[in-house]
C-alpha positions in Angstrom: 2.2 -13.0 -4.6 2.4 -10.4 -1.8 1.4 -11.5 2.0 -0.1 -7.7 3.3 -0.7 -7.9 7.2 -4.1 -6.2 7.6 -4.2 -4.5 10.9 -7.2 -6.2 11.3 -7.2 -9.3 9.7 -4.4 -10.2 9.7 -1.9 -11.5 7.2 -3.7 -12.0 3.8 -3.2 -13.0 0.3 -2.7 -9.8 -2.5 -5.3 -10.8 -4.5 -7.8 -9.4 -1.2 -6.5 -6.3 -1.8 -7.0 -3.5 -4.4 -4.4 -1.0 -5.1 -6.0 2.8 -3.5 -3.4 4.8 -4.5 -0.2 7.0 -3.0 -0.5 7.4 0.7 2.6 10.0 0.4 0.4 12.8 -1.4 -2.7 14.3 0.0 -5.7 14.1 -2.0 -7.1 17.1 -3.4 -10.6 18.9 -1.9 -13.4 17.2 -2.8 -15.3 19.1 -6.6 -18.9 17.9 -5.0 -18.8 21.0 -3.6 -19.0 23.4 -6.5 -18.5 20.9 -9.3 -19.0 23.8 -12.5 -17.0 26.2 -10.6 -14.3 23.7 -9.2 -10.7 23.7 -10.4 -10.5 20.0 -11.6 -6.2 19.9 -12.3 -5.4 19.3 -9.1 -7.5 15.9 -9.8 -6.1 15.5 -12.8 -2.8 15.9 -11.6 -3.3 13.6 -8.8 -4.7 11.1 -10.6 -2.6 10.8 -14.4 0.4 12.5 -13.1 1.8 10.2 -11.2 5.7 9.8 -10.1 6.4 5.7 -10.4 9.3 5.7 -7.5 11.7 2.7 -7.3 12.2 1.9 -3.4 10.7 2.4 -0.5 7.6 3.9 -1.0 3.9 3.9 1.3 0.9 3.1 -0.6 -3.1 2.7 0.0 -4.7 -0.7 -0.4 -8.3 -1.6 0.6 -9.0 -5.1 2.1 -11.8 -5.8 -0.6 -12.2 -9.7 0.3 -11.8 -8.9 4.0 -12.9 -5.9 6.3 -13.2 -3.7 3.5 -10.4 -1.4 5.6 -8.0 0.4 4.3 -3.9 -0.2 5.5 -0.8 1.4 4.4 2.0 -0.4 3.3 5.4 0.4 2.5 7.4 -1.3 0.8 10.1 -1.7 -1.9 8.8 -1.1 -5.5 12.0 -2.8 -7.5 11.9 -5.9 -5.2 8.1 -6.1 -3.6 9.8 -6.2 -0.1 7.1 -5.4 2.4 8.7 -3.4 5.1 5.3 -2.1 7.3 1.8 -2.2 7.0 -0.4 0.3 9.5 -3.6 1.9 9.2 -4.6 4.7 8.0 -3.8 8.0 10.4 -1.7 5.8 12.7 2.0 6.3 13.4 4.0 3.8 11.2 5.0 1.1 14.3 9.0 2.0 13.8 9.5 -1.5 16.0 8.0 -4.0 13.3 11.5 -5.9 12.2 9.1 -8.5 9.3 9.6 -8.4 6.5 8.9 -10.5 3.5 9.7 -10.8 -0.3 8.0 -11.9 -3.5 10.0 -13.9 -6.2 6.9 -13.5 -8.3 3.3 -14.3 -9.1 2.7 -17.2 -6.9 5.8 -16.7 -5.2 5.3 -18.4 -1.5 6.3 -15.4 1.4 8.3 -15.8 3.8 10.5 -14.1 6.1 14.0 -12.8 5.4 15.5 -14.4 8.1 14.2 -18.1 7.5 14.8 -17.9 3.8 18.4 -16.6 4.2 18.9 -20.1 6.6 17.7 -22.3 3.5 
């Protein structure tokens, strides 16, 4: 299991988060708008047409079980590494050195440099 530092919250469990999506790509303009009129591919694209990267990549979750908030985390998509979390339209804090790792469902988390001392 993931530990994903809510800039709010704190750090918290995965299972209070629910995957929102790729915080790389913009979403497209809202089809409320002029929904029989509206070109609805970009949503389609967006939403089925999805690159699965291996590495470092930023992603959406929403603290459901928490402050409902949403935070971006990047991290590692081969080895669940957890390299930042931030929120939304903030700069990613390029000083935060934590990191942790997952083994795992139920893995325990903990930091690189007190599991490498094990």
């Amino acid at each position: 299991m993931l530990l994903i530092d809510c800039p709010w919250c704190g750090e918290r469990a995965q299972n209070e988060f629910r995957y929102a999506g790729d915080a790389e790509r913009p979403r497209p303009a809202d089809l409320e708008r002029a929904p029989d009129t509206g070109d609805r591919s970009p949503w389609f694209r967006q939403v089925y047409l999805r690159a699965n990267p291996r590495g470092s990549h930023r992603e959406l979750w929403q603290h459901v079980f928490g402050c409902r908030g949403f935070v971006v985390v990047r991290r590692d998509t081969a080895t669940h590494e957890i390299y930042e979390t931030f929120a939304p339209g903030e700069e990613p804090p390029g000083d935060r050195s934590r990191s942790r790792t997952g083994s795992g469902a139920g893995a325990r988390q903990r930091p690189v440099e007190a599991a490498d001392g094990d």
